[in-house]
DRENDO-1510 file (C-alpha; in Angstrom, 1 decimal, always signed):
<recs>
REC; n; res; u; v; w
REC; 1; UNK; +71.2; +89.6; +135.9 .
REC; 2; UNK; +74.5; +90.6; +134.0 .
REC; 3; UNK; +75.2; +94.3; +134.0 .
REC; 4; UNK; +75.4; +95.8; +130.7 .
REC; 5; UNK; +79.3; +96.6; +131.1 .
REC; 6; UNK; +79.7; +93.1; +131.9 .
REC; 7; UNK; +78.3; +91.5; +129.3 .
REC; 8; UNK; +80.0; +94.2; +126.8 .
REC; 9; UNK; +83.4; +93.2; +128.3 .
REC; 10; UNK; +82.7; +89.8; +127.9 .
REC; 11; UNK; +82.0; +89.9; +124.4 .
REC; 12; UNK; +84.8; +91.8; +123.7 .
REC; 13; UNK; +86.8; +88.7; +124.7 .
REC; 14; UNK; +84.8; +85.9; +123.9 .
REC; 15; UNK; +84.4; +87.4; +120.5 .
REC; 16; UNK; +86.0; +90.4; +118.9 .
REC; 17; UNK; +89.3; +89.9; +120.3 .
REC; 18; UNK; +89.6; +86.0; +118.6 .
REC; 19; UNK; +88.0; +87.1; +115.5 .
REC; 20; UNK; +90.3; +90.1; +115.3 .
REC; 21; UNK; +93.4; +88.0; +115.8 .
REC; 22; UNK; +92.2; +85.4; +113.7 .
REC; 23; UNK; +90.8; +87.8; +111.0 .
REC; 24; UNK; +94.6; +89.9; +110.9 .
REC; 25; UNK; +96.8; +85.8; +110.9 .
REC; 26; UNK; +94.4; +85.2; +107.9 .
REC; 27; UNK; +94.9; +88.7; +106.3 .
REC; 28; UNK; +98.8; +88.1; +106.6 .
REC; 29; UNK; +98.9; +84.7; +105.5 .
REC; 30; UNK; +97.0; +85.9; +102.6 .
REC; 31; UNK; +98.8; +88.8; +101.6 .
REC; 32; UNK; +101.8; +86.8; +101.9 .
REC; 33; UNK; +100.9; +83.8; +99.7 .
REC; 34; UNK; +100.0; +87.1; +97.1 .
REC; 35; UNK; +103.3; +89.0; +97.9 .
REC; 36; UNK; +105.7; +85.5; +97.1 .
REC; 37; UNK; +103.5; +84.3; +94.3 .
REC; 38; UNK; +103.5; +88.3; +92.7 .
REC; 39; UNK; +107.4; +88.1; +92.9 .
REC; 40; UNK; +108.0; +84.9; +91.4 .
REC; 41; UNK; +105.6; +85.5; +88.4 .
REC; 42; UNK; +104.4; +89.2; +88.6 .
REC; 43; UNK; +107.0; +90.9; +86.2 .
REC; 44; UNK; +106.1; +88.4; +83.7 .
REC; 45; UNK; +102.0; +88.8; +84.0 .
REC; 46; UNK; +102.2; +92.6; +82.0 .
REC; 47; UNK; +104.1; +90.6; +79.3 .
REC; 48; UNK; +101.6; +87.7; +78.7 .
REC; 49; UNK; +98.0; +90.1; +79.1 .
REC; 50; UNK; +99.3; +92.3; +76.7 .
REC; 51; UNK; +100.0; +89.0; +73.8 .
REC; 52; UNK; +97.5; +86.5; +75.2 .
REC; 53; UNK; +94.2; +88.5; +75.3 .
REC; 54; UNK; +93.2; +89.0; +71.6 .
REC; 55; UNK; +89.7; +87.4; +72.3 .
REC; 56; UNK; +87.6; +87.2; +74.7 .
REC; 57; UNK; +87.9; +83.2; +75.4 .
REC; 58; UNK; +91.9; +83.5; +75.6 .
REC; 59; UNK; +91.1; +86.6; +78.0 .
REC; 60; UNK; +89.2; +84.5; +80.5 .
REC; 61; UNK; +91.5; +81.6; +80.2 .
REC; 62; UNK; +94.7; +84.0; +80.6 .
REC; 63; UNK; +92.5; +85.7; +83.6 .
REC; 64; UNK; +91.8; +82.4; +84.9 .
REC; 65; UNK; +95.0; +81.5; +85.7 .
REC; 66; UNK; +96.6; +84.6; +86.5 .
REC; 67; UNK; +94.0; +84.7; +89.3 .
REC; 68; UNK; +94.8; +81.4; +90.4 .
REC; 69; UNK; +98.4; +81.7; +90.5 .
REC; 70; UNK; +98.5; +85.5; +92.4 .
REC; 71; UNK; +95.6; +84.3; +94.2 .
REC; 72; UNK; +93.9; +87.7; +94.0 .
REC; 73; UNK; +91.3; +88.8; +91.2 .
REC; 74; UNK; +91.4; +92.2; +93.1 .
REC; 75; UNK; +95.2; +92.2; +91.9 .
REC; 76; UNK; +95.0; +91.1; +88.5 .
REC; 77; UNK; +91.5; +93.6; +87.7 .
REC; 78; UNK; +93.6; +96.3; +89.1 .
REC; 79; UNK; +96.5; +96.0; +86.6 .
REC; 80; UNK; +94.2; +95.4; +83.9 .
REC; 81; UNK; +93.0; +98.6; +84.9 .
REC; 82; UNK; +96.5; +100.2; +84.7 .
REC; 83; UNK; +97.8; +99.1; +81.5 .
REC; 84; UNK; +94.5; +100.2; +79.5 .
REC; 85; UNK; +95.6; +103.4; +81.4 .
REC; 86; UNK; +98.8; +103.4; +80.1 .
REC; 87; UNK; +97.8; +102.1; +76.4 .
REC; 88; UNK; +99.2; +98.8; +76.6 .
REC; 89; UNK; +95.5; +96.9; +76.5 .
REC; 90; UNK; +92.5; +98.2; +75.0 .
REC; 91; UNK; +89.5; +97.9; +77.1 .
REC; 92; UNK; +87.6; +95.3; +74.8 .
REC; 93; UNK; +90.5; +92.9; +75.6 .
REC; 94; UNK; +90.2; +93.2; +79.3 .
REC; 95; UNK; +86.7; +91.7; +79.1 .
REC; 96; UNK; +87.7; +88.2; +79.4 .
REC; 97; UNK; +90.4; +89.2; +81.5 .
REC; 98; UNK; +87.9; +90.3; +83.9 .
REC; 99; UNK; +85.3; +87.2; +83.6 .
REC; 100; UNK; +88.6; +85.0; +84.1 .
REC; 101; UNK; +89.2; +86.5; +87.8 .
REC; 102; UNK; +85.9; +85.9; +88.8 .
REC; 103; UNK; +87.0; +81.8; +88.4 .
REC; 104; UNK; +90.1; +81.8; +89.2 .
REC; 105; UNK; +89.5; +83.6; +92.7 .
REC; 106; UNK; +87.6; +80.5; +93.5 .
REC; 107; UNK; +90.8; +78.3; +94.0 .
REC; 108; UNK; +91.3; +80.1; +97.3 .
REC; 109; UNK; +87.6; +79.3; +98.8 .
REC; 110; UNK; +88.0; +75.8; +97.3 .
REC; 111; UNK; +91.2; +75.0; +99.2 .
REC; 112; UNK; +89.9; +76.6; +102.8 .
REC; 113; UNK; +87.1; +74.2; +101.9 .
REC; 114; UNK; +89.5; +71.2; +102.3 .
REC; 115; UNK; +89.2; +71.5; +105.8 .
REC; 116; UNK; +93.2; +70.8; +106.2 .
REC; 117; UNK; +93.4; +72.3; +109.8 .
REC; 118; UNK; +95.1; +69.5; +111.4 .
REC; 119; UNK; +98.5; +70.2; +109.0 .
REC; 120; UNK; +98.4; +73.7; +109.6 .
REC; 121; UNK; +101.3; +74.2; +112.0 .
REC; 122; UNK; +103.4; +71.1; +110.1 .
REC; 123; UNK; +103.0; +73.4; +107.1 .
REC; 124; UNK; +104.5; +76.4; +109.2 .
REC; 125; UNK; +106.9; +74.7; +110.8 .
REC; 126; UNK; +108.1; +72.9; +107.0 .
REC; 127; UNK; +108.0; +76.7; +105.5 .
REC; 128; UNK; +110.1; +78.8; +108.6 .
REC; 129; UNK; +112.6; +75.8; +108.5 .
REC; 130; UNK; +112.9; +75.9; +104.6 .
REC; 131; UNK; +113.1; +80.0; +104.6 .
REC; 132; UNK; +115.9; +79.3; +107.4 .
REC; 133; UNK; +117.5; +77.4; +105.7 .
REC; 134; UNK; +117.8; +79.6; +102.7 .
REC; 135; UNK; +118.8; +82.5; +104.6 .
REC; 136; UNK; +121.5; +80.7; +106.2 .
REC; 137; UNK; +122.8; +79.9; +103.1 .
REC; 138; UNK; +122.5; +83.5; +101.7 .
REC; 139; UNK; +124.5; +84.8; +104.7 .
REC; 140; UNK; +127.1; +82.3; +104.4 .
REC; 141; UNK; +128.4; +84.3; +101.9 .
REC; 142; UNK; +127.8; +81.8; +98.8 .
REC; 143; UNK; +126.2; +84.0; +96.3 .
REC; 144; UNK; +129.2; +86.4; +96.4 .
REC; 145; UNK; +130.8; +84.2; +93.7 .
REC; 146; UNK; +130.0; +83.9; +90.1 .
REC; 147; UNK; +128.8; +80.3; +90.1 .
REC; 148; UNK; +127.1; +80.4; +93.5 .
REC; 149; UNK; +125.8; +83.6; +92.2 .
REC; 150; UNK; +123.9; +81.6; +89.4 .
REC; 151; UNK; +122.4; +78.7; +92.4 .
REC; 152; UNK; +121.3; +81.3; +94.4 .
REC; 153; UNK; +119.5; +83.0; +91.6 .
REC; 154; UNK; +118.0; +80.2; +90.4 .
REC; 155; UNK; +117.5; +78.0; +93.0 .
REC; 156; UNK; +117.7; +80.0; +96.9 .
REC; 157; UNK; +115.2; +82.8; +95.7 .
REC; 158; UNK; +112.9; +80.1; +94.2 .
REC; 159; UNK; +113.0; +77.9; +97.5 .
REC; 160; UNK; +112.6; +81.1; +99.6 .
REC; 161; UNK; +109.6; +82.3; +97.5 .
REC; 162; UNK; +107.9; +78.6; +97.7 .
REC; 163; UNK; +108.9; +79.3; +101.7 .
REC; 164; UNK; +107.0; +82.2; +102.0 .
REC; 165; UNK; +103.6; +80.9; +99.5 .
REC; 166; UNK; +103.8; +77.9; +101.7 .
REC; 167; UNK; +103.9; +79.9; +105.4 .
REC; 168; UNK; +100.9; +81.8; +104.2 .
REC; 169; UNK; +98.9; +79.4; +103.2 .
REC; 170; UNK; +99.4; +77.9; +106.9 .
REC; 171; UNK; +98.6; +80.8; +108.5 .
REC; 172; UNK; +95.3; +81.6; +106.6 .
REC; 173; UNK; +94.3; +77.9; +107.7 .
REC; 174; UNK; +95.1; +79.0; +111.1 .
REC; 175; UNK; +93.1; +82.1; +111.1 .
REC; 176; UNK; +89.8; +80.4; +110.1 .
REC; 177; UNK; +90.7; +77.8; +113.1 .
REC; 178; UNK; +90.7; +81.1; +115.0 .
REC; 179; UNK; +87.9; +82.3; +113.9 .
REC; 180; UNK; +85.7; +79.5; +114.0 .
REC; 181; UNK; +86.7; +79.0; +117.4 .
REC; 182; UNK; +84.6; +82.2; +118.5 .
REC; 183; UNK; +81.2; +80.5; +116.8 .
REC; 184; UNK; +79.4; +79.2; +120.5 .
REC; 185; UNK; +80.0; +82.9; +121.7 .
REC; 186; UNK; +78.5; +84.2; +118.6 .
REC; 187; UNK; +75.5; +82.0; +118.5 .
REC; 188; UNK; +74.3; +83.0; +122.1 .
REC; 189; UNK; +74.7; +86.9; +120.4 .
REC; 190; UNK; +71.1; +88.7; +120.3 .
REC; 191; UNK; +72.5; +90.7; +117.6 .
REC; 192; UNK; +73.9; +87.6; +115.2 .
REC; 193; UNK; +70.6; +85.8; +116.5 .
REC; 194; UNK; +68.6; +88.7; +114.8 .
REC; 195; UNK; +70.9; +88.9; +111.7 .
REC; 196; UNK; +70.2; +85.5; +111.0 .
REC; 197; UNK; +66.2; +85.5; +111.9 .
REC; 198; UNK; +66.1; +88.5; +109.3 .
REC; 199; UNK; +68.4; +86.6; +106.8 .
REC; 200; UNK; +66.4; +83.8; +107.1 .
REC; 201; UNK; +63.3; +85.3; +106.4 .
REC; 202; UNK; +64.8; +87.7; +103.2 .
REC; 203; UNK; +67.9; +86.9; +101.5 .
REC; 204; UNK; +68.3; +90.9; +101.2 .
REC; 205; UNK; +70.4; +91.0; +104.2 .
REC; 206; UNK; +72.6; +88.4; +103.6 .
REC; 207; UNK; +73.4; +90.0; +100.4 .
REC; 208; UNK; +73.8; +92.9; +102.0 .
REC; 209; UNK; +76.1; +91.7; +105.3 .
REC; 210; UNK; +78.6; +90.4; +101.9 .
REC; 211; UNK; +78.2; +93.6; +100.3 .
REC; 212; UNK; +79.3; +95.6; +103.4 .
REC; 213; UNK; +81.8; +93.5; +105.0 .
REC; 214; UNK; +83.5; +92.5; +101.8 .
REC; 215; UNK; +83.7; +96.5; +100.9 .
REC; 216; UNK; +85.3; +97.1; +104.5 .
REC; 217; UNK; +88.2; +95.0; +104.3 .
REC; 218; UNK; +88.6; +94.4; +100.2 .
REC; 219; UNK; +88.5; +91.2; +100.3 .
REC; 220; UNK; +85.7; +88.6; +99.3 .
REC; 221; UNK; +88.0; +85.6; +99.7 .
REC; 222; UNK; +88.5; +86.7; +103.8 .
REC; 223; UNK; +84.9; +86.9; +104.1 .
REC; 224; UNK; +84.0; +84.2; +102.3 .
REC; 225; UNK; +86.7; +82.3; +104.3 .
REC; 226; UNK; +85.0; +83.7; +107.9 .
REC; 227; UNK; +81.7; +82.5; +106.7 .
REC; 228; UNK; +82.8; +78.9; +105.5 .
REC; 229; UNK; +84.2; +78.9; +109.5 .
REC; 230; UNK; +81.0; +79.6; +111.0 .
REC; 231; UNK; +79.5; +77.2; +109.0 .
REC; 232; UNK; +81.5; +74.7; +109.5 .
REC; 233; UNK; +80.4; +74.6; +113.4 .
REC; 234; UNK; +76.8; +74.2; +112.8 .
REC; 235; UNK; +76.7; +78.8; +114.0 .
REC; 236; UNK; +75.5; +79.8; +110.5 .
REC; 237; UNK; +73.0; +77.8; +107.5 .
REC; 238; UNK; +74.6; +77.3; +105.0 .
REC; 239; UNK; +71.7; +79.2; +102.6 .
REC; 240; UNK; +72.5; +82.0; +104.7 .
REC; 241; UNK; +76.0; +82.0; +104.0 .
REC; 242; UNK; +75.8; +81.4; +100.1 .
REC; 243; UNK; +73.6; +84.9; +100.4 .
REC; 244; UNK; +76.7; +86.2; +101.7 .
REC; 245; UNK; +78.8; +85.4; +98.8 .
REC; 246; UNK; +77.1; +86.5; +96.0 .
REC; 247; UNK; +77.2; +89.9; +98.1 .
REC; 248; UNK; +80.8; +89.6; +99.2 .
REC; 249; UNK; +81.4; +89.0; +94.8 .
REC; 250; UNK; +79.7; +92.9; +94.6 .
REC; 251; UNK; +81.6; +94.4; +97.5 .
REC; 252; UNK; +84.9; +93.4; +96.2 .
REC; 253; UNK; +84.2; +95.7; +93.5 .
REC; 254; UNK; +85.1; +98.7; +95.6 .
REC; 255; UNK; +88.6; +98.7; +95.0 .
REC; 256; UNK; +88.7; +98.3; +91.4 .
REC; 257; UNK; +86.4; +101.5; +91.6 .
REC; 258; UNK; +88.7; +103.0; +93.4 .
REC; 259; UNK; +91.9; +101.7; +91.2 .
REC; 260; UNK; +90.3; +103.2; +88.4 .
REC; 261; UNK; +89.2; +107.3; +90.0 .
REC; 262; UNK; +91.8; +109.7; +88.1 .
REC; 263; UNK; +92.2; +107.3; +85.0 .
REC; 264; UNK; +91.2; +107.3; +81.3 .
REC; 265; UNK; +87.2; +106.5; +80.1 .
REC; 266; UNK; +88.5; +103.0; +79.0 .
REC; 267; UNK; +90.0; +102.6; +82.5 .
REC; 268; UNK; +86.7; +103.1; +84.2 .
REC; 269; UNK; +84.9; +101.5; +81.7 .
REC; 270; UNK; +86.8; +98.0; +82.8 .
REC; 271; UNK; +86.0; +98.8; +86.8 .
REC; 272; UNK; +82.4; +99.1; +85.8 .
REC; 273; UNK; +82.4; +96.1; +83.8 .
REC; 274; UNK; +83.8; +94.2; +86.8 .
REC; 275; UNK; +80.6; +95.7; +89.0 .
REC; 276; UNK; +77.9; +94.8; +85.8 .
REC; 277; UNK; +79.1; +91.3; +86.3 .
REC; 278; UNK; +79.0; +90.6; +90.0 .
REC; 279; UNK; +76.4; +92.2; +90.2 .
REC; 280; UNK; +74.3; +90.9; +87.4 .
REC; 281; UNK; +75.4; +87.4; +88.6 .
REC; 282; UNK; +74.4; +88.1; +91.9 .
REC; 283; UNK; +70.8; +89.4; +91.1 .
REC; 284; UNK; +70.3; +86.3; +89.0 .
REC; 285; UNK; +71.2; +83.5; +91.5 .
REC; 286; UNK; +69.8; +85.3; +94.7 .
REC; 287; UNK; +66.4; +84.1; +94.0 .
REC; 288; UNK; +68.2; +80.1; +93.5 .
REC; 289; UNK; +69.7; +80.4; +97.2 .
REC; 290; UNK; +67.8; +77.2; +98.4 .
REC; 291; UNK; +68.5; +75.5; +95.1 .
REC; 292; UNK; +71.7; +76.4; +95.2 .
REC; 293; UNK; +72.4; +74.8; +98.6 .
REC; 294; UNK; +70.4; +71.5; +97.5 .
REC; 295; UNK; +72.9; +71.2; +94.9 .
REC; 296; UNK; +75.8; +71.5; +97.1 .
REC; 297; UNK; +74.3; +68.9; +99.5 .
REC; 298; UNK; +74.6; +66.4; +96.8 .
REC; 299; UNK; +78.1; +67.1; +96.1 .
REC; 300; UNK; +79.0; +67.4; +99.9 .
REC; 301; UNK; +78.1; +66.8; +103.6 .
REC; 302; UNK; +80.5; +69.8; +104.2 .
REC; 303; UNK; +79.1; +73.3; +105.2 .
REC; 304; UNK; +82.0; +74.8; +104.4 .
REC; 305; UNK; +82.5; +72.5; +101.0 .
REC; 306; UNK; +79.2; +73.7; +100.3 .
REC; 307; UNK; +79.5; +77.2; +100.8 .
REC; 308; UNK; +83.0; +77.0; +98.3 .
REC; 309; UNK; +81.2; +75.1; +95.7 .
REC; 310; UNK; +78.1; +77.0; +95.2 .
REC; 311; UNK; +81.0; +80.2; +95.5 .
REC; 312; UNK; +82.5; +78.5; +92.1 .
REC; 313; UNK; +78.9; +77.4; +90.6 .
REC; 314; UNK; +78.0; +81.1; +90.8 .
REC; 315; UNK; +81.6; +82.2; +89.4 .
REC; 316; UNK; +81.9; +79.9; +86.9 .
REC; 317; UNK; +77.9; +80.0; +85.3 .
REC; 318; UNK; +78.0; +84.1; +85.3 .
REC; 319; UNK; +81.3; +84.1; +83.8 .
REC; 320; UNK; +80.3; +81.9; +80.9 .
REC; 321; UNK; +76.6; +83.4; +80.3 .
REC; 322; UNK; +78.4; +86.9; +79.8 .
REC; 323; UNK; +80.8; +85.6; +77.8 .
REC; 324; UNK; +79.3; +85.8; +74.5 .
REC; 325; UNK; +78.4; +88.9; +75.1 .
REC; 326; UNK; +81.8; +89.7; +75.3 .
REC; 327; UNK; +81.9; +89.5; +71.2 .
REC; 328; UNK; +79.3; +91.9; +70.6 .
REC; 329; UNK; +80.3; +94.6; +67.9 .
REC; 330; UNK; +78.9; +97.6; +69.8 .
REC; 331; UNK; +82.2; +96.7; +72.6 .
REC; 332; UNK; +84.0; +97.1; +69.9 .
REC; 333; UNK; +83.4; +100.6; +69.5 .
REC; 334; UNK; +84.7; +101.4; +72.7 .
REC; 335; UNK; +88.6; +101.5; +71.9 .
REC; 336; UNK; +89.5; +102.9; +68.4 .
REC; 337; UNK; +92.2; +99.8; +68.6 .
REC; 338; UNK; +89.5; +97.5; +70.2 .
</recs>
């Protein structure tokens, strides 16, 4: 028999240390990917929310791809929430703004789905030598002259930008590879063997395992992307991990909460819109869990395909059944410029 301390230590290293690693490359690579993509079109984002949202179908469309390109519907909700702050967007507008993320978060899950592990590292490699390359050029002195002022403007910061977006995107593939690579030690665990006996049984807890976790480290799309690695390797059903999302789509909420403590009634009023959504969407497919994965089975033999694709079926339908109600005059009545 294993001594208690034993078996502690060894799961320490069989399993929190790999999933820690994996979970912090993924984080980074993420963050990155934001960080490069926020610099190359950020400063122009305030500027088209402010002229593109005067309904709430341009709103969802303009939220849509503002998600998609920062790759972060946390980001996008939370400057929605600072400009009706400021004044600059009336909280009526923000409503499509705010079904639009919901969408376009689901170009992240779709593309871990992809399964493109094996050109991870050719990725990394192409993007370090690429930012090289760009730096070298900087520090050769070229953009201390007018004209080689102009290509480095418009052409080294570009390149270095597409570098960066590129190098992240490599490394969050590499974290999931990380993580998954802890699933045998986690399926021999008598805790994740109870988790998923209790799951199995009520779909309460895997709502509430996305819930928490999501919450914990403000991001659905990392737990989402941990899930779609279990999954992958046969250490978590796939109905199980679809409960997960719909809770990990209410967790995320937390930090648009939080973005919006201290700020104006119309400012709190778009954080809380944000929560009615998720969580009205999740309490309406919960029940369709099984369904939900039948679905996904026709569309894919891929766990993980699955788990993205029933990730965008729920963004996509709750988005567009609370649309319309997105044009109801009481809303209206919210903002005296509404």
């Amino acid at each position: 028999m294993i001594p208690k301390w034993k078996g502690k230590i060894r799961m320490i290293h069989a399993i929190i240390i790999p999933m820690l690693i994996g979970f912090t490359v993924f984080l980074f690579g993420m963050k990155a990917m934001e960080l490069a993509l926020h610099r190359s079109v950020g400063h122009h984002l305030h500027h088209v929310l402010q002229k593109t949202t005067s309904t709430p179908i341009h709103g969802l469309v303009v939220g849509t791809a503002a998600t998609a390109v920062l790759q972060s519907s946390t980001a996008v909700t939370v400057m929605s929430i600072g400009l009706v702050n400021a004044g600059l967007l009336t909280f009526p507008r923000t409503l499509g703004i705010i079904l639009g993320t919901n969408i376009g978060t689901c170009l992240t899950t779709e593309l871990i789905g992809l399964n493109l592990n094996r050109i991870a590292w050719p990725l990394l490699e192409c993007s370090l030598a690429l930012w090289l390359l760009t730096a070298l050029i900087g520090e050769m002195g070229l953009a201390g002259k007018s004209r080689l002022q102009s290509f480095a403007t418009n052409w080294l910061h570009p390149l270095r930008n597409g570098a960066v977006i590129i190098g992240g995107f490599a490394l969050l593939i590499i974290g999931i590879g990380l993580m998954q690579s802890v699933a045998p030690a986690i399926q021999s665990s008598g805790l994740f063997s109870l988790f998923l006996n209790r799951a199995e049984d009520s779909v309460v807890w895997g709502l509430a395992a996305g819930i928490i976790l999501s919450a914990a480290v403000h991001s659905s799309a990392a737990v989402i992307g941990i899930i779609m690695g279990l999954a992958s390797v046969g250490a978590m059903p796939v109905e199980i991990g679809i409960a997960i999302v719909l809770g990990a789509n209410v967790g995320t909420c937390i930090t648009a909460i939080l973005a919006s403590i201290g700020g104006t009634r119309p400012g709190r009023f778009v954080a809380w819109s944000h929560v009615v959504l998720n969580v009205g969407g999740a309490l309406l497919f919960a029940p369709f869990v099984t369904e939900i994965q039948i679905v996904m089975t026709w569309i894919t033999a891929s766990p993980s395909g699955q788990i993205a694709h029933a990730q965008t079926l729920f963004n996509v339908l709750s988005s567009l059944i609370a649309l319309p109600l997105c044009y109801h005059p009481s809303l209206r009545k919210l903002s005296p410029n509404g």
